[in-house]
N, C-alpha and C positions, 0 to 999 in steps of 0.2 A: 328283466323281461319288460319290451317296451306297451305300452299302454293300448297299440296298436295289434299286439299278438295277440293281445286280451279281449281283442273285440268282436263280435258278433259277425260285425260287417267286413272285417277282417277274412275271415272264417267262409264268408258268403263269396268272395273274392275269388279265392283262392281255391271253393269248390267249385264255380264257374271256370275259373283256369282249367281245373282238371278235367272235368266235365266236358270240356270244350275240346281237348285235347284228345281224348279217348273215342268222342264221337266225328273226330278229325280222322285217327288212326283207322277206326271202324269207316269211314268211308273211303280211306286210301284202300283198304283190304278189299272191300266190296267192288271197290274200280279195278283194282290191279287182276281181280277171279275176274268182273266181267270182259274187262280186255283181253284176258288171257283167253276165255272163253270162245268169245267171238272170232280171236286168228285162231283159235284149233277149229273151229267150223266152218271159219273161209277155207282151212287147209284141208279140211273133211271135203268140202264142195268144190275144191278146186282137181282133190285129185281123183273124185267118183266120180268127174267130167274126162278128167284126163284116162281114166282107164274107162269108160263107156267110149271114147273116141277114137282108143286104139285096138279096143276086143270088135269096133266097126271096121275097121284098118285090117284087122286078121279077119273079118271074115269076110270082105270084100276080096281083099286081096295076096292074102296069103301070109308063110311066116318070112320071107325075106322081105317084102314091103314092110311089115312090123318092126323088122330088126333095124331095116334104115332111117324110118318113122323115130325107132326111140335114141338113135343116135345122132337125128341131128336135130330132136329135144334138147338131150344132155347135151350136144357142143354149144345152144343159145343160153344166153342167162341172161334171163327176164331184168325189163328197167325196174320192178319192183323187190327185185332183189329174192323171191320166194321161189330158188333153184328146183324144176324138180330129178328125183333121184327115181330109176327104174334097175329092175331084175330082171330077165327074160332066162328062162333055162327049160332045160327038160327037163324028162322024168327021172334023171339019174340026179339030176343039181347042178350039170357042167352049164356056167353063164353063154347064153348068145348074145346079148346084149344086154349095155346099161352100164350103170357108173357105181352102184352095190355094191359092197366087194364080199356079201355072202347074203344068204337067203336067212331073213329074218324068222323070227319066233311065231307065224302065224299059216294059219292054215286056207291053203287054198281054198280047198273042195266045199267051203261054207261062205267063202269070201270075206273071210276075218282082216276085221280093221283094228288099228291101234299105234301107239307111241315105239318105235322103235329111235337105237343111235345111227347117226349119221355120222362120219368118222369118228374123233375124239373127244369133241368137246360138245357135241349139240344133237338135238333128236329133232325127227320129224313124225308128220301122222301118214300110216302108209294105209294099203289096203293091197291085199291078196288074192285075187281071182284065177281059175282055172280052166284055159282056152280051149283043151283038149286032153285029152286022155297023156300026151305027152307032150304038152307043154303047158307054162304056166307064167305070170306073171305077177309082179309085185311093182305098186308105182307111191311113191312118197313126197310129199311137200315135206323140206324145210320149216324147222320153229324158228331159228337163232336170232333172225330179222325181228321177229317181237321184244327181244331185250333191251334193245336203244329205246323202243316207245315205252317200255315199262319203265326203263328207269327214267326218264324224261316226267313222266307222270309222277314217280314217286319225289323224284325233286322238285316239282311245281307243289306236291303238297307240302313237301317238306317247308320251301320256304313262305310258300304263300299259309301253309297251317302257323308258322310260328306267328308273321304278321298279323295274322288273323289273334292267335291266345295273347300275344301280347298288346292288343286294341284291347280285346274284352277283359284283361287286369287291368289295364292303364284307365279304361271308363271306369271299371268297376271301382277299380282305388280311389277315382276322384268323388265318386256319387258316393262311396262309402266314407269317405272325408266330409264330405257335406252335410251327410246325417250325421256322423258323430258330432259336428258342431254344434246340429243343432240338438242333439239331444244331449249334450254337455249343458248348454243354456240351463234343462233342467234338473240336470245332477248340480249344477253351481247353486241354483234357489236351493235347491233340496238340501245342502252341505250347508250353504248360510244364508237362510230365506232374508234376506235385507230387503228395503224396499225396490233398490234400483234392479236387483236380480228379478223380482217379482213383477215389479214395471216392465222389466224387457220380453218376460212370458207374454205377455196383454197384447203385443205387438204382433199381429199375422203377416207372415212371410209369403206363405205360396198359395196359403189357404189348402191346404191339404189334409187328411189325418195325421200326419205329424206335429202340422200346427194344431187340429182340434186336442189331442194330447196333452201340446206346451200350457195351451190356455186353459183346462180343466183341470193340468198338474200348478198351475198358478194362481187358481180359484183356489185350489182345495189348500196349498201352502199359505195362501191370505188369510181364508178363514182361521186353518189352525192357528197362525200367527196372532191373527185376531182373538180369539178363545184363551189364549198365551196371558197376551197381554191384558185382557180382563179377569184372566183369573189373578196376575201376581198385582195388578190393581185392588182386585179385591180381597184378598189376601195380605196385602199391606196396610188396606186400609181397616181392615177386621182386626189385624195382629196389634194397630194403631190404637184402635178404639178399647180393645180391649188392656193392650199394656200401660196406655195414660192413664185409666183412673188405678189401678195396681201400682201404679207409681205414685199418684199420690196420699194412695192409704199407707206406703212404705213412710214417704215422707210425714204424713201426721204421725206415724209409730213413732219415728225417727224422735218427733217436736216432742212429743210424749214421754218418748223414755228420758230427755234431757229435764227434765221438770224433776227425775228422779221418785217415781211413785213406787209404793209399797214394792218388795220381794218378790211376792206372789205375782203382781200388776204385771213388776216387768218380767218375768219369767216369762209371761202370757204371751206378752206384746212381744218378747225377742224369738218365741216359740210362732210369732202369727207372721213374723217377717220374713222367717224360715220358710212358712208356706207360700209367703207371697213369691219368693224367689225362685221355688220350686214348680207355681204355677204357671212362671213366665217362660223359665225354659222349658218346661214340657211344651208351650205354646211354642217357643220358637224352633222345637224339637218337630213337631206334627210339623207345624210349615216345610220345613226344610226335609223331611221325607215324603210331603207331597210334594215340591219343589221337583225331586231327584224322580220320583218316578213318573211327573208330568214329560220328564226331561228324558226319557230311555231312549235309547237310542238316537239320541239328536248328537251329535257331531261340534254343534256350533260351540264355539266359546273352548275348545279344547285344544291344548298346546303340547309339543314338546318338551318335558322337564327330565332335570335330573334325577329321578326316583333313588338312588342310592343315595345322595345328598342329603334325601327328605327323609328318608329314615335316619340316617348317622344325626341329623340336628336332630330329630325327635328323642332319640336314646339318650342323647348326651341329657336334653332338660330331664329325662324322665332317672338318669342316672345319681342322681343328688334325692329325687325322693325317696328312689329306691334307699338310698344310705342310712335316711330319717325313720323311713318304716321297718327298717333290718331284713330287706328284701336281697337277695341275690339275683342280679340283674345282669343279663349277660346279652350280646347281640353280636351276631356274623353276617358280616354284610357284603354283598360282591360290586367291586365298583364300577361305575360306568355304566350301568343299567337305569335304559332311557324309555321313557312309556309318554304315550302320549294323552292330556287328560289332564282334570283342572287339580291343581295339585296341592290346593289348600282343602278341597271337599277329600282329598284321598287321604290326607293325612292326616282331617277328621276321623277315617278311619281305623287308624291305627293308632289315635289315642282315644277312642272309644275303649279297643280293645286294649289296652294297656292300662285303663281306667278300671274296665271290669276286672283285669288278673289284678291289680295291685287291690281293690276291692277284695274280693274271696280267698287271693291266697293267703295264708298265716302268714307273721312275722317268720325267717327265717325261711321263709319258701324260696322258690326258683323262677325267676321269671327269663325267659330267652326268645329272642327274636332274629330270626334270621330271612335274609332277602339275594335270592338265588335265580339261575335263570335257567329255562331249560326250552330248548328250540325254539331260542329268541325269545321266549315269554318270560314276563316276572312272574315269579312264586314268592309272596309274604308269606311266611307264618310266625305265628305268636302261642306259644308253651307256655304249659306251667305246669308244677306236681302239688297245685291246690286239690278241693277236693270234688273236683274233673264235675262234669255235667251227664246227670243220667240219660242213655238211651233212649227212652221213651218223651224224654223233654226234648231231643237234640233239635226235632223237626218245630219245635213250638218256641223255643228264645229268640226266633227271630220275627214273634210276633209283637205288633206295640201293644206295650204293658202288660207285659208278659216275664214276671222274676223268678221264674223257676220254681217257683214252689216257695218263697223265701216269704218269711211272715212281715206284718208294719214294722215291728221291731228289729228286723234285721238290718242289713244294711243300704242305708236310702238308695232310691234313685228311684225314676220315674217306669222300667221299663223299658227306655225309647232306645239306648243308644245303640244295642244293636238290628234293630228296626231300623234307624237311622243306616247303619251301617253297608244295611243291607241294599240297601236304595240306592246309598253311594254307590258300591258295588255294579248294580245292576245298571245304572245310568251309565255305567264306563264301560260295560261289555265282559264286567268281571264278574264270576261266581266268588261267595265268601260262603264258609261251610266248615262245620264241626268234622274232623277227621279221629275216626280213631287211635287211642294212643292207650299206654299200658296202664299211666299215672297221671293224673290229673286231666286237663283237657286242652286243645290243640285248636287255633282257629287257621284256616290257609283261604289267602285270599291270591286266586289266579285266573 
């Protein structure tokens, strides 16, 4: 589907076309009833002249002056082509004159007018009046002569309608091409605010609302840009301040423990180095979940990769601990599944999760990962028949520092990873989520 089917202005196009064309048709129809109209009231007025001028004929001067009157009507035919046709008969129906060849469907004695056929192929408007107690007449205009103007009409609109809808898509297509460029300008900032995209919003074109648009959708993209970049400024410079001296209380442990002091000492000291390393990556943990979800829905910096690649290297490293730990590690992977998305942050997330199962599961447990696709989308998931994650927690392990209920003594970790996890997730347009299973616990990220 071209990018143009998809478009608004597309849309607008093409209802103008139609639009155009239906109120085309509706004025061919209105023209075609009122032309038709008008020759049946010329033919109405033409022939309640012609029969008021020969019921003057009969009664001036009788019924053979009438009979030769309507015959040498019928032997002229008019430069206008509108023949007329007359009946003259008595009271029995036998013709005295006229070119008729029977007494139509109307009633004298009221002088009934209306649409009767004239030989085979064509009608005319007659009218019926009654001269005398035995005699009567019937006099009619010809329609057939309005055919050529009709169709005449209906071809001028025919082609001059097409000329006409195809002006109003050939404009419309171009003015709808000019808008979409210009409002691509701010889908392009919007997809990767850089400077120079951002510089070319600032630039007014026509000065219209379009541009007022451009230039408030390139304020509002700077500032955020701006907010951006002060926050990972200060955020760097925070993570900075605070990992250099942790770094150097590591390394005075370090100087420390080589001096070789009491049992106790360094038990203390290798127990305080533990914390300090545990400090730094919860720090660099919090950053990089605020990171992801400053970053939701942003587009920028996101690539095409191999996603089945990145799992099969992730299993393989993870396949060797599994061996050390006496895990059962199993993975099904479907190849060729391509996702677009930074593909070191996603694969953070799957050894988050891979961290946590080999964490909780017992030796000898089950760990399985498989990566499958269903209506083009990736489905991760990662199993196991550890001992699964209670319902009432499900909604809450994805909170930071949040260990399920797990005491100091259990098994380390800060909390964060899958907090972390989750941020990933959500910055790439992916839900990650506890799915129910029978035995242990199930994570799917899709």
């Amino acid at each position: 589907m071209s990018p143009y089917s998809r478009s608004i202005f597309s849309r607008l196009v093409w209802g103008a076309g139609i639009i155009s064309t239906v109120l085309l048709v509706a004025l061919w129809w209105t023209t075609h009833q009122t032309v038709q109209t008008t020759l049946e009231e010329g033919a109405r007025t033409q022939i309640d002249i012609d029969i008021a001028g020969l019921v003057d004929i009969y009664a001036t001067n009788g019924r053979a002056e009438l009979a030769t009157r309507i015959a040498d009507r019928v032997a002229v035919i008019p430069m206008e082509g509108n023949t007329p046709h007359y009946f003259l008969s008595d009271d029995k129906g036998a013709r005295i004159a006229g070119d008729l060849e029977q007494w139509p469907a109307l009633d004298p004695s009221v002088s009934e007018s209306g649409l009767i056929p004239i030989g085979e192929n064509s009608e005319g408007f007659a009218r019926a009046v009654q001269l005398d107690r035995e005699l009567r007449l019937v006099g009619a205009r010809g329609l057939a002569d309005s055919e050529p103007l009709l169709q005449r009409i209906g071809l001028v609109f025919l082609f001059g309608g097409a000329v006409l809808v195809a002006l109003v898509v050939l404009l419309g297509r171009l003015a709808a091409a000019r808008l979409q460029r210009r409002i691509e300008r701010i889908n392009v900032a919007f997809r990767d605010p850089h400077a120079e995209a951002l510089s070319s919003l600032a630039e007014p074109k026509d000065g219209d609302e379009i541009d007022e648009l451009t230039a408030h959708s390139g304020a509002a993209l700077a500032r955020v840009r701006n907010l951006m970049e002060a926050y990972r400024d200060t955020s760097d410079q925070l993570a900075h301040e605070i990992r250099t001296p942790l770094t150097h209380l590591d390394n005075r442990l370090v100087k420390t423990l080589r001096e070789e002091p009491e049992a106790a000492v360094a038990e203390g000291l290798v127990a305080a180095r533990e914390d300090i390393r545990r400090l730094v990556q919860t720090l660099e943990s919090l950053l990089d979940i605020a990171s992801s979800k400053a970053r939701k829905g942003d587009r920028a910096g996101l690539k095409d990769f191999d996603m089945s690649a990145m799992v099969h290297r992730i299993c393989d490293l993870y396949s060797g601990s599994a061996e050390e730990t006496g895990h059962a590690f199993k993975w099904r992977i479907e190849g060729g599944v391509q996702f677009t998305g930074e593909e070191w942050q996603l694969s953070r997330v799957l050894t988050n999760l891979l961290d946590n199962a080999f964490k909780y599961v017992p030796a000898g447990g089950r760990i399985e990962v498989t990566l499958e696709t269903q209506a083009n989308r990736p489905i991760l998931t990662v199993s196991d028949n550890g001992p699964g994650i209670a319902t009432g927690e499900r909604d809450r392990i994805f909170e930071r520092f949040y260990r399920g209920g797990a005491d100091e003594g259990d098994v380390a970790g800060s909390g964060l990873g899958l907090a972390l996890a989750q941020a990933i997730a959500e910055r790439h347009g992916l839900t990650l989520q506890v799915i129910d299973s029978k035995v242990g616990s199930t994570f799917r990220l899709s």
